[in-house]
Structures are given as structure tokens and as C-alpha cells.
mmCIF file as Biopython writes it, N, C-alpha, C and O atoms, coordinates in Angstrom:
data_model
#
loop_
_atom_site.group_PDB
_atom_site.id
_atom_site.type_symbol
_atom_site.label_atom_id
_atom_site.label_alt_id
_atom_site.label_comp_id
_atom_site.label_asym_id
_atom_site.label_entity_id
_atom_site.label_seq_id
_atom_site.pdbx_PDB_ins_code
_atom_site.Cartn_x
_atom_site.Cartn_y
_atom_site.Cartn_z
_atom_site.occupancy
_atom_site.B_iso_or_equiv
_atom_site.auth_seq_id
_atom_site.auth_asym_id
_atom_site.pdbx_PDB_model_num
ATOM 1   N N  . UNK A ? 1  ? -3.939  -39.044 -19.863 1.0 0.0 1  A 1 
ATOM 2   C CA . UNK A ? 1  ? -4.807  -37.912 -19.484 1.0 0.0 1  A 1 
ATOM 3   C C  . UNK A ? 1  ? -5.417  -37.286 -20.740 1.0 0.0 1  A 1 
ATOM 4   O O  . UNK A ? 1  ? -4.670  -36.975 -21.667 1.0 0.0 1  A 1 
ATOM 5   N N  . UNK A ? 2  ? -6.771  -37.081 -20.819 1.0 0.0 2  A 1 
ATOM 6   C CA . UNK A ? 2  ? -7.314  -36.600 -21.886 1.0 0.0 2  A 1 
ATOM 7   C C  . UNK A ? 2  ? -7.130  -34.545 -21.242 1.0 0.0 2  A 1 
ATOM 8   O O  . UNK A ? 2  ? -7.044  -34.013 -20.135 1.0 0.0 2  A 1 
ATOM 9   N N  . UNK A ? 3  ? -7.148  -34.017 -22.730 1.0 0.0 3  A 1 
ATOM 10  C CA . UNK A ? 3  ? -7.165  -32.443 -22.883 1.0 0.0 3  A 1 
ATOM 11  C C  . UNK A ? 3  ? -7.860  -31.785 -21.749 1.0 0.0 3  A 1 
ATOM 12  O O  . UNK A ? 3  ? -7.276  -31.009 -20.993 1.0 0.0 3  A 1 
ATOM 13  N N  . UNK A ? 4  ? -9.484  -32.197 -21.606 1.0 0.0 4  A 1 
ATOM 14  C CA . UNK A ? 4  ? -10.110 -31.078 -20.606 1.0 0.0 4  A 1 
ATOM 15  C C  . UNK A ? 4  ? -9.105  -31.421 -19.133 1.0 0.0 4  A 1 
ATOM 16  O O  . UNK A ? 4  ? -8.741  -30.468 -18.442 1.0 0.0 4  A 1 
ATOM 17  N N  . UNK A ? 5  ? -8.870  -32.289 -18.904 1.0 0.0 5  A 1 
ATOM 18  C CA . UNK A ? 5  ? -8.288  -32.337 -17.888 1.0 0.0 5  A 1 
ATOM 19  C C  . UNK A ? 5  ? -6.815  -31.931 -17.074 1.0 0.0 5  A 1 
ATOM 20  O O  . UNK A ? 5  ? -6.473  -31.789 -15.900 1.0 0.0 5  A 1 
ATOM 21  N N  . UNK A ? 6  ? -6.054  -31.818 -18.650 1.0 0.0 6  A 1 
ATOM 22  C CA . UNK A ? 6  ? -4.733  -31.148 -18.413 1.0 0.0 6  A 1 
ATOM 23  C C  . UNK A ? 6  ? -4.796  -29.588 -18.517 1.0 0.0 6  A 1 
ATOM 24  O O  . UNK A ? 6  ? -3.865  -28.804 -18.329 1.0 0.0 6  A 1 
ATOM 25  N N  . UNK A ? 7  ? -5.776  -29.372 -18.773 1.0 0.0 7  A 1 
ATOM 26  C CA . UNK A ? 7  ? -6.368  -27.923 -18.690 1.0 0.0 7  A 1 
ATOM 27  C C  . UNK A ? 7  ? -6.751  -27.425 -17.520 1.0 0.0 7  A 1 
ATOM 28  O O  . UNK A ? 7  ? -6.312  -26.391 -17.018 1.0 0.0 7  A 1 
ATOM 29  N N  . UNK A ? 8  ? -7.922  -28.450 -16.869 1.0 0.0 8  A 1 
ATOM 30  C CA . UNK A ? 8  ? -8.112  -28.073 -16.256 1.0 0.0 8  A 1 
ATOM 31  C C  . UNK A ? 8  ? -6.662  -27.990 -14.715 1.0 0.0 8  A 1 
ATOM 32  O O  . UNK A ? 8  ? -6.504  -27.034 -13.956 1.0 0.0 8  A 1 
ATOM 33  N N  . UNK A ? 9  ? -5.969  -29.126 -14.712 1.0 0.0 9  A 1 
ATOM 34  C CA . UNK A ? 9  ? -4.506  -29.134 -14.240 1.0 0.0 9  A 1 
ATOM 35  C C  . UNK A ? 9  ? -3.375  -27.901 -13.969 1.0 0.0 9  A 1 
ATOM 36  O O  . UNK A ? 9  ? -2.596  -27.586 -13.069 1.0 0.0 9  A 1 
ATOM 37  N N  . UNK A ? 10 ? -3.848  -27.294 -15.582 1.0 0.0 10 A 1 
ATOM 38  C CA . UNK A ? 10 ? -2.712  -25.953 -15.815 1.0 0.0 10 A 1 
ATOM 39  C C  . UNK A ? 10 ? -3.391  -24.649 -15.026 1.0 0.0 10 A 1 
ATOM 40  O O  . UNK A ? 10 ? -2.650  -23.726 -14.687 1.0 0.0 10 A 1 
ATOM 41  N N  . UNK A ? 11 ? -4.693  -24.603 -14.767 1.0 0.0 11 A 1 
ATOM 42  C CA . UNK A ? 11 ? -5.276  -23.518 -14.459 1.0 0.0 11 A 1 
ATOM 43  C C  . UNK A ? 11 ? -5.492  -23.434 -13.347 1.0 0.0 11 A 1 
ATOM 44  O O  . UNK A ? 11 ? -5.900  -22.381 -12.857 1.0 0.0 11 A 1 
ATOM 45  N N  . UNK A ? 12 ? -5.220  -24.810 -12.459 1.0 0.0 12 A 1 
ATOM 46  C CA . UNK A ? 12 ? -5.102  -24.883 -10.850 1.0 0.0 12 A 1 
ATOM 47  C C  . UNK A ? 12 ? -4.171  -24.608 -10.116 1.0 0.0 12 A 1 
ATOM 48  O O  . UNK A ? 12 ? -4.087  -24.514 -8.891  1.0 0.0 12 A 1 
ATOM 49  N N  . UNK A ? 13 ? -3.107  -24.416 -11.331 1.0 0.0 13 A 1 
ATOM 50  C CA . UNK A ? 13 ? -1.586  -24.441 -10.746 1.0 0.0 13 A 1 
ATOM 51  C C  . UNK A ? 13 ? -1.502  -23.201 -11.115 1.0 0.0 13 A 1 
ATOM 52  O O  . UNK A ? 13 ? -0.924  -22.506 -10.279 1.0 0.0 13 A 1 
ATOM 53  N N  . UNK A ? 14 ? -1.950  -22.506 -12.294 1.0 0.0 14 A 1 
ATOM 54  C CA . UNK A ? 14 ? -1.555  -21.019 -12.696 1.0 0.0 14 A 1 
ATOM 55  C C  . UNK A ? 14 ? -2.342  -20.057 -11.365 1.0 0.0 14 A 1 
ATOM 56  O O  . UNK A ? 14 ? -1.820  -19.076 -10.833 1.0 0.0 14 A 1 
ATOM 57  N N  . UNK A ? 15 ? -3.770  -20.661 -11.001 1.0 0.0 15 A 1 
ATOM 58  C CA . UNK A ? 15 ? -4.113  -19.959 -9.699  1.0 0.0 15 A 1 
ATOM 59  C C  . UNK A ? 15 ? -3.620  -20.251 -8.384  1.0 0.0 15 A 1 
ATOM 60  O O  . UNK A ? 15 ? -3.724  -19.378 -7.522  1.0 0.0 15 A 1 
ATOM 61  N N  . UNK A ? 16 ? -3.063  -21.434 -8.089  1.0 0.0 16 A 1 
ATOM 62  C CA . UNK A ? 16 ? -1.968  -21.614 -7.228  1.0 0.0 16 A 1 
ATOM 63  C C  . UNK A ? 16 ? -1.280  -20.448 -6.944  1.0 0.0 16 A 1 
ATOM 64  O O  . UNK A ? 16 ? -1.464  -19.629 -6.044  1.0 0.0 16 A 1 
ATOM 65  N N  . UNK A ? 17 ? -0.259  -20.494 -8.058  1.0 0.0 17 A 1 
ATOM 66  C CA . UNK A ? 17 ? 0.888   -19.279 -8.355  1.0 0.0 17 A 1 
ATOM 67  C C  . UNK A ? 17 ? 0.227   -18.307 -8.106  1.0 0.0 17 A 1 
ATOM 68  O O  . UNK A ? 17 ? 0.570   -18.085 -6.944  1.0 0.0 17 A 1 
ATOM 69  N N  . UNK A ? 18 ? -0.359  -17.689 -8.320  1.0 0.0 18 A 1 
ATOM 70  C CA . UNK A ? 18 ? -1.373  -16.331 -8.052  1.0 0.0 18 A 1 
ATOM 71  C C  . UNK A ? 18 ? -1.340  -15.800 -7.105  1.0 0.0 18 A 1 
ATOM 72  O O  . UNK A ? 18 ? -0.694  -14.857 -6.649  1.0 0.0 18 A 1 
ATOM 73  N N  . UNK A ? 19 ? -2.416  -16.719 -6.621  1.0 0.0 19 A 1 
ATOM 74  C CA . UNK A ? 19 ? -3.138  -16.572 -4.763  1.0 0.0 19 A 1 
ATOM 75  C C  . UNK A ? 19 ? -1.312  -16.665 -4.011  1.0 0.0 19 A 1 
ATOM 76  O O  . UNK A ? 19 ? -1.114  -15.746 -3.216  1.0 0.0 19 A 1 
ATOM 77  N N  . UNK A ? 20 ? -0.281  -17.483 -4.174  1.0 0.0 20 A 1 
ATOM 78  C CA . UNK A ? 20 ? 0.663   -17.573 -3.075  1.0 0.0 20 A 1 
ATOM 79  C C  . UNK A ? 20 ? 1.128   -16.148 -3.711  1.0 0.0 20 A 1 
ATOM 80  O O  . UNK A ? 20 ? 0.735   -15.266 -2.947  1.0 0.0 20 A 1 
ATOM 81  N N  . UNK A ? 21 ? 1.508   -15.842 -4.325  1.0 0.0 21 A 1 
ATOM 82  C CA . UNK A ? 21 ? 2.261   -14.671 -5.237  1.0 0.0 21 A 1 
ATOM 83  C C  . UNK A ? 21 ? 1.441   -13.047 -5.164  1.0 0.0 21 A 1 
ATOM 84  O O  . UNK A ? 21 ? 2.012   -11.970 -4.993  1.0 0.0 21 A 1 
ATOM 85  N N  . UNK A ? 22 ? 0.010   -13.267 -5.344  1.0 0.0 22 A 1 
ATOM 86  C CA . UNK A ? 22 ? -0.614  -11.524 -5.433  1.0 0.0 22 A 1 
ATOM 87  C C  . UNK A ? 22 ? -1.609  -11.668 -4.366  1.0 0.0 22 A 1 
ATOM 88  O O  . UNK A ? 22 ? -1.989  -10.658 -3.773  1.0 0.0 22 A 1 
ATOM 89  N N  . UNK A ? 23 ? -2.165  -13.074 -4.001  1.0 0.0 23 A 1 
ATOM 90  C CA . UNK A ? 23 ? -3.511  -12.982 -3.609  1.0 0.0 23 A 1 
ATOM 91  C C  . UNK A ? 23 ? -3.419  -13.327 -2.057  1.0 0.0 23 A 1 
ATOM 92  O O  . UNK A ? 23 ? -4.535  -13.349 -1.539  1.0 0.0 23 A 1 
ATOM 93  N N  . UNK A ? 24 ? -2.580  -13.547 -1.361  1.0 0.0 24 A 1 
ATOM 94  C CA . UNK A ? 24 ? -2.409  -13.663 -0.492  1.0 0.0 24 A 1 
ATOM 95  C C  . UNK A ? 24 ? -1.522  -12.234 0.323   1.0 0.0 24 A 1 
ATOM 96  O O  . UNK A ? 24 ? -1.781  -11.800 1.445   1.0 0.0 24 A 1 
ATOM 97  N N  . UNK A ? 25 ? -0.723  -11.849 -0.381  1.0 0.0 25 A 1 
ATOM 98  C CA . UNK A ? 25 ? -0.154  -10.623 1.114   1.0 0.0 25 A 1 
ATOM 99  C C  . UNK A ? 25 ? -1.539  -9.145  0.313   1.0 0.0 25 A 1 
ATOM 100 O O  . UNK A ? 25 ? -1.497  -8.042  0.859   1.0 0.0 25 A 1 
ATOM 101 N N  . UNK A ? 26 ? -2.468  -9.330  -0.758  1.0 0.0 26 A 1 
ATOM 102 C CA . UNK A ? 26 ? -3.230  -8.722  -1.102  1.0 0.0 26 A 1 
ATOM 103 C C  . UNK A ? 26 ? -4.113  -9.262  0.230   1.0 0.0 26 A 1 
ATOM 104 O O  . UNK A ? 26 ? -3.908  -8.484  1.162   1.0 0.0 26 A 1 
ATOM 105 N N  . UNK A ? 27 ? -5.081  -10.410 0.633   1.0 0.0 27 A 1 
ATOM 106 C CA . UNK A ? 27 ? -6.075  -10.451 1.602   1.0 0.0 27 A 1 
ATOM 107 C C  . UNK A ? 27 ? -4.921  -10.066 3.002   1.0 0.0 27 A 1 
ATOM 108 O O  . UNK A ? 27 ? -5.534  -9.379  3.819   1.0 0.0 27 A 1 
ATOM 109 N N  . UNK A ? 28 ? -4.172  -10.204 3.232   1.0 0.0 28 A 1 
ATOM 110 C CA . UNK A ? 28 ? -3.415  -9.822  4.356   1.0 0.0 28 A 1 
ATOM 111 C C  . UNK A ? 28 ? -3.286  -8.655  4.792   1.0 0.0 28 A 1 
ATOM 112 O O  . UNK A ? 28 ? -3.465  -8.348  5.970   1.0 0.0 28 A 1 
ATOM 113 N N  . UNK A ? 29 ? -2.898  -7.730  3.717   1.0 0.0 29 A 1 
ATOM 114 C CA . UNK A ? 29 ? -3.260  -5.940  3.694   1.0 0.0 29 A 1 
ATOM 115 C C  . UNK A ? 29 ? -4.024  -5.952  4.015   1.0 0.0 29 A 1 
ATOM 116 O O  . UNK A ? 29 ? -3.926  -5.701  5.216   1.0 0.0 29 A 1 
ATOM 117 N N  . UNK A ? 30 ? -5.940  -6.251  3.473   1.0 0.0 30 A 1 
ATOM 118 C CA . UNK A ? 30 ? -6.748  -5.741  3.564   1.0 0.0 30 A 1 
ATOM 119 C C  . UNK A ? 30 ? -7.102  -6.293  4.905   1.0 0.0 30 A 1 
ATOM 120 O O  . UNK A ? 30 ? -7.549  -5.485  5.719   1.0 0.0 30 A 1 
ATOM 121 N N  . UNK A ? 31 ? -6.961  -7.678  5.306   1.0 0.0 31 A 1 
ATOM 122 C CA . UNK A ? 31 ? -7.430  -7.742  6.990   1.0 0.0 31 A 1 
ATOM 123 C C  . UNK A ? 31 ? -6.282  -6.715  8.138   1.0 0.0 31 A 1 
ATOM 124 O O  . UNK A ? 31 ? -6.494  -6.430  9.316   1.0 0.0 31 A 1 
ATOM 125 N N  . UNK A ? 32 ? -5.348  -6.426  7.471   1.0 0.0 32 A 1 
ATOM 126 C CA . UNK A ? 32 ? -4.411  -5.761  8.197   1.0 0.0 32 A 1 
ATOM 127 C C  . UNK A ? 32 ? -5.067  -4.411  8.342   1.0 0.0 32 A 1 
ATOM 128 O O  . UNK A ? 32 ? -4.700  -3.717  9.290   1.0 0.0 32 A 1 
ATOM 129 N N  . UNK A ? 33 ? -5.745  -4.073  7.741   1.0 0.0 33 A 1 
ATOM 130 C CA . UNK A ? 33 ? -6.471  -2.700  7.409   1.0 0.0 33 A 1 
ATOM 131 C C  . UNK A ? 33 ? -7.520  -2.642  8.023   1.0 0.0 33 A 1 
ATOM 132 O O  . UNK A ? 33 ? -8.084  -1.610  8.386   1.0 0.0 33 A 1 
ATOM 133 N N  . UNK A ? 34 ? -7.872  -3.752  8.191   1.0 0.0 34 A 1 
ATOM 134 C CA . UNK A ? 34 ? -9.283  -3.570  8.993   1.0 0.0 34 A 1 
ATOM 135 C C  . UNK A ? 34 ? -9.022  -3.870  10.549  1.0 0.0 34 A 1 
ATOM 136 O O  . UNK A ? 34 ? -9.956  -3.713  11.336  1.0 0.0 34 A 1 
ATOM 137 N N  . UNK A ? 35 ? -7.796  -4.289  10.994  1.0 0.0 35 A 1 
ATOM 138 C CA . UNK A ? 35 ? -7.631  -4.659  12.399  1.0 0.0 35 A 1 
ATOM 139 C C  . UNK A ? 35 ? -6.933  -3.251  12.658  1.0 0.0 35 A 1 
ATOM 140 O O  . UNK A ? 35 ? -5.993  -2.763  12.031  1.0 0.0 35 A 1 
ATOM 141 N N  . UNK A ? 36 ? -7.834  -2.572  14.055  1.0 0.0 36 A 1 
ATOM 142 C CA . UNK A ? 36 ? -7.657  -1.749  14.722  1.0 0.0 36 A 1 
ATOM 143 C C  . UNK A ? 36 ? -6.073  -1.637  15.300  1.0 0.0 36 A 1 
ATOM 144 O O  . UNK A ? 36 ? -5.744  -2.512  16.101  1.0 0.0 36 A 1 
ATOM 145 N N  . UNK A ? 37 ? -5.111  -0.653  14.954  1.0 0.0 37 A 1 
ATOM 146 C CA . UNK A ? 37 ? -3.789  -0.483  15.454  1.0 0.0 37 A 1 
ATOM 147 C C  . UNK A ? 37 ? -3.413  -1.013  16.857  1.0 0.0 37 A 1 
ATOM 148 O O  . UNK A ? 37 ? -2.371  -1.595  17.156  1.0 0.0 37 A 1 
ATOM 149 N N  . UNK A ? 38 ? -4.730  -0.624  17.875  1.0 0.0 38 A 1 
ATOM 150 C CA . UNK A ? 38 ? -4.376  -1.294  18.811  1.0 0.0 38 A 1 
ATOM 151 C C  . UNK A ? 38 ? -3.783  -2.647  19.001  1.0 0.0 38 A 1 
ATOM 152 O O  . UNK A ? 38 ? -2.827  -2.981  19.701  1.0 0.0 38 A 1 
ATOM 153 N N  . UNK A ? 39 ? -4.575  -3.370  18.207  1.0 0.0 39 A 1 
ATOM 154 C CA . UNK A ? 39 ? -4.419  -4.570  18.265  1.0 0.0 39 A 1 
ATOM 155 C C  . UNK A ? 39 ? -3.203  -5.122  18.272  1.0 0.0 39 A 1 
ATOM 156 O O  . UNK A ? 39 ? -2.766  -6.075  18.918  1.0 0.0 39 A 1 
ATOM 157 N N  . UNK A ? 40 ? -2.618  -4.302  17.349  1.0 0.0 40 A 1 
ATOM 158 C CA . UNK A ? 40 ? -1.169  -4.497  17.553  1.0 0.0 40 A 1 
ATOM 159 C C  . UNK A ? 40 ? -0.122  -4.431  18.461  1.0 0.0 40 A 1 
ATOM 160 O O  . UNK A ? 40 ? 0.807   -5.215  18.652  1.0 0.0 40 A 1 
ATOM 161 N N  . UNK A ? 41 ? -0.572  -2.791  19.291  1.0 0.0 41 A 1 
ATOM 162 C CA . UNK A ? 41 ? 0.316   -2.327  20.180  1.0 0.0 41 A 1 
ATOM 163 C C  . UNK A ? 41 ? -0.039  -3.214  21.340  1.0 0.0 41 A 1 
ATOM 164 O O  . UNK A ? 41 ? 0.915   -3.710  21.939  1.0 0.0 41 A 1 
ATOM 165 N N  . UNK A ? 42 ? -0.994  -3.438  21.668  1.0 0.0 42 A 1 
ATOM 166 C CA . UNK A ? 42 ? -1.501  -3.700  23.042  1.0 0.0 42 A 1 
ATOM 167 C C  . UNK A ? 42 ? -1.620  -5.390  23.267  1.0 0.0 42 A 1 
ATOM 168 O O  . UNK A ? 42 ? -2.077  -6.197  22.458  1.0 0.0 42 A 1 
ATOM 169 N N  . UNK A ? 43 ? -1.140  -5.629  24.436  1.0 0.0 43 A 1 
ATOM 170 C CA . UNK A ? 43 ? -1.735  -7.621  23.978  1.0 0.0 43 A 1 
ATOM 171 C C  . UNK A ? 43 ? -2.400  -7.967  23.838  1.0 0.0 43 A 1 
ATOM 172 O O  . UNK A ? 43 ? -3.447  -7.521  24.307  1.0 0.0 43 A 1 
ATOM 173 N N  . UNK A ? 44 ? -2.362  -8.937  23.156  1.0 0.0 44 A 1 
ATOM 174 C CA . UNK A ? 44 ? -4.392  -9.316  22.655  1.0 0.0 44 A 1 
ATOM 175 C C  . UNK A ? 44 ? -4.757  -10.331 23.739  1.0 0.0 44 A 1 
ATOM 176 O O  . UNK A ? 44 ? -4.082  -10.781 24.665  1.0 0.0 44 A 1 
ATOM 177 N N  . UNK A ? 45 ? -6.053  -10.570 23.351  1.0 0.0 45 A 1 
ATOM 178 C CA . UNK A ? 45 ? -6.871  -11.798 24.424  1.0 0.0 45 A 1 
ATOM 179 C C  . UNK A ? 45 ? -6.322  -13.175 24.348  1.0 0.0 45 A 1 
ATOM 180 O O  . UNK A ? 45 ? -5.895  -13.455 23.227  1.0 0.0 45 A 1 
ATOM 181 N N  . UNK A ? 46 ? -6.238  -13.933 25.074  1.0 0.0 46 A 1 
ATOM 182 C CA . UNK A ? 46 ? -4.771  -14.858 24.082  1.0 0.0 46 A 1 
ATOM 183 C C  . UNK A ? 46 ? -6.163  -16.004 23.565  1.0 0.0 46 A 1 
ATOM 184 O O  . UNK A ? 46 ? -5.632  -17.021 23.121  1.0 0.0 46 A 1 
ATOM 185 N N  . UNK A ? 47 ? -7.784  -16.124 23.499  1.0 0.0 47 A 1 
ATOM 186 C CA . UNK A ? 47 ? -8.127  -16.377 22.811  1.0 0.0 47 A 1 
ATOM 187 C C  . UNK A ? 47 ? -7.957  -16.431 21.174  1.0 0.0 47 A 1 
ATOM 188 O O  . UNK A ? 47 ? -7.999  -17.417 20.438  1.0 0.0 47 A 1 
ATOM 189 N N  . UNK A ? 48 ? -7.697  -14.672 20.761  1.0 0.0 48 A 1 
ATOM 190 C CA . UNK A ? 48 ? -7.418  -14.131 19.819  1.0 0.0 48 A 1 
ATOM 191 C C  . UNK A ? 48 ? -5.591  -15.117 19.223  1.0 0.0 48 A 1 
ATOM 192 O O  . UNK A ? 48 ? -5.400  -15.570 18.095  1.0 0.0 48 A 1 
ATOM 193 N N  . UNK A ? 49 ? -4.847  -15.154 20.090  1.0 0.0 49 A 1 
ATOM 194 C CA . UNK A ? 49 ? -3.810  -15.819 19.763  1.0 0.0 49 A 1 
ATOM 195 C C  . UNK A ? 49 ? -3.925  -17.022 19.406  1.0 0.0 49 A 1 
ATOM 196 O O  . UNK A ? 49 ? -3.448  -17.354 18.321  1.0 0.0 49 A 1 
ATOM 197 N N  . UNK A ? 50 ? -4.483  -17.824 20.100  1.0 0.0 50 A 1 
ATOM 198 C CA . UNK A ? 50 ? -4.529  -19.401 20.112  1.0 0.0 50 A 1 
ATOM 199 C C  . UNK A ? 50 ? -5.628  -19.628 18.638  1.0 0.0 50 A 1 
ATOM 200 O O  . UNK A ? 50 ? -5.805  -20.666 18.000  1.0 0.0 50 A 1 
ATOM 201 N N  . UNK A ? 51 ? -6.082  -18.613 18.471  1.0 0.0 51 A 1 
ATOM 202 C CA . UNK A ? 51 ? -6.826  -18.347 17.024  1.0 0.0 51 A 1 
ATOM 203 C C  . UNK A ? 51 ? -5.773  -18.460 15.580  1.0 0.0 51 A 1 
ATOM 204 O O  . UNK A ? 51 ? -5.670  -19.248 14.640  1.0 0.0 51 A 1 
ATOM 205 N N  . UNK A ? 52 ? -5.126  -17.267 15.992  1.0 0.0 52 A 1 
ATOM 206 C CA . UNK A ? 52 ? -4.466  -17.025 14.785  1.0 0.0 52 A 1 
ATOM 207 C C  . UNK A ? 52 ? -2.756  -17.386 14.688  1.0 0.0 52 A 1 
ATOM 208 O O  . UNK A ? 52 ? -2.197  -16.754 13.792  1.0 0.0 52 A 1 
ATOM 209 N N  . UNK A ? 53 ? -2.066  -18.102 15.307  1.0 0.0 53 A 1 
ATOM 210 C CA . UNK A ? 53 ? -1.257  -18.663 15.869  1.0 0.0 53 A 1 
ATOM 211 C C  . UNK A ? 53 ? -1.279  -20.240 15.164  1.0 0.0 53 A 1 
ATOM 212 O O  . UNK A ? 53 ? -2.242  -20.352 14.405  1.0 0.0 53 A 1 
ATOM 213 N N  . UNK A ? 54 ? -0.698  -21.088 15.223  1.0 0.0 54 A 1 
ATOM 214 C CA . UNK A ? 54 ? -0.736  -22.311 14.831  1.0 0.0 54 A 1 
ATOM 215 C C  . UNK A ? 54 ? -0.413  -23.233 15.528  1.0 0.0 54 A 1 
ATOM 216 O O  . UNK A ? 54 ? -0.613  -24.435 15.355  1.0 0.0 54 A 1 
ATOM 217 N N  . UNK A ? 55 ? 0.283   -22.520 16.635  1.0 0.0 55 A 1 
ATOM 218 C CA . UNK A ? 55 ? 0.664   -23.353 17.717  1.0 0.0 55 A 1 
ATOM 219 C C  . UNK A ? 55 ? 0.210   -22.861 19.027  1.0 0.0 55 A 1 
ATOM 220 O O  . UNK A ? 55 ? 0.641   -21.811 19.505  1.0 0.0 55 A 1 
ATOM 221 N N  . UNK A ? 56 ? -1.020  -23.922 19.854  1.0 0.0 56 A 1 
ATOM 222 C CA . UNK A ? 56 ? -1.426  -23.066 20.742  1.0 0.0 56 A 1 
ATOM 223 C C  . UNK A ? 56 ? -0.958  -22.324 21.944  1.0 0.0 56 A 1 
ATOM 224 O O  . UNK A ? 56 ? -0.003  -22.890 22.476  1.0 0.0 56 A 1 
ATOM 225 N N  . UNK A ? 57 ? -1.232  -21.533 22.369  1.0 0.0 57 A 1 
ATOM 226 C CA . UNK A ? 57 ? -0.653  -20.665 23.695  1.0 0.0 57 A 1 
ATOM 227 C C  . UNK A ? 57 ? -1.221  -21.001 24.688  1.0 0.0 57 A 1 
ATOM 228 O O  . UNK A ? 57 ? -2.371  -21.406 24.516  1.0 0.0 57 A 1 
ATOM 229 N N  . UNK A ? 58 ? -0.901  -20.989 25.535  1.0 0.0 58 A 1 
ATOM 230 C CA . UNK A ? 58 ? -1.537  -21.301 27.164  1.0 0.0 58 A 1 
ATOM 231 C C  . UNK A ? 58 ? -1.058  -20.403 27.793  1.0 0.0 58 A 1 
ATOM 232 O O  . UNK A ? 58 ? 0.143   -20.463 28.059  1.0 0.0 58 A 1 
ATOM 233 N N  . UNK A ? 59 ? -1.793  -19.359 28.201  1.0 0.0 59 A 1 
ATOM 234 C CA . UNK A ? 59 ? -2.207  -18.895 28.678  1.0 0.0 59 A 1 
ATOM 235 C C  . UNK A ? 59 ? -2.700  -18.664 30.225  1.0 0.0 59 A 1 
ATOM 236 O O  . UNK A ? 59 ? -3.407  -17.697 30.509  1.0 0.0 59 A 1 
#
């Protein structure tokens, strides 16, 4: 492996670490912030579920 490339290697992994570590429960707050409380309390559309879910719901 030539230099630019182990560079570029170290800096994919140092933002790796990042994003799983600051940058991720950071965008999570902020969509958490923007979704209306209800949303929480109340059941959602199970469109909305089968969305954000990974495993689908039927509904």
C-alpha cells in the first residue's frame, strides 16, 4: 500500500469512530427534537413503523 492511501484508510476509520461515537446519538437528538411528543405517546400509523423499524409489521 502506498502513503496516500493508508491515509486515506486512517481517516475513514477515525470518522467511522466519530459518527458511531458523537455523530450518531447527536443526529438522533436532533430528529428526536423535531418529532412531535405525540408521536411518542400515541400509536403511530404503522406505515410510520414498517418505516422505521427493520423488521416489518403487519398490521
Amino acid at each position: 500500500m502506498n502513503l496516500p492511501s493508508v491515509i486515506l484508510a486512517i481517516l475513514i476509520i477515525v470518522f467511522a469512530c466519530w459518527l458511531v461515537t458523537s455523530g450518531l446519538p447527536q443526529i438522533a437528538e436532533i430528529a428526536a427534537a423535531n418529532v412531535p411528543a405525540v408521536a411518542w405517546t400515541e400509536t403511530p400509523h404503522p406505515g410510520w413503523i414498517a418505516t422505521t423499524t427493520p423488521t416489518r409489521v403487519s398490521i
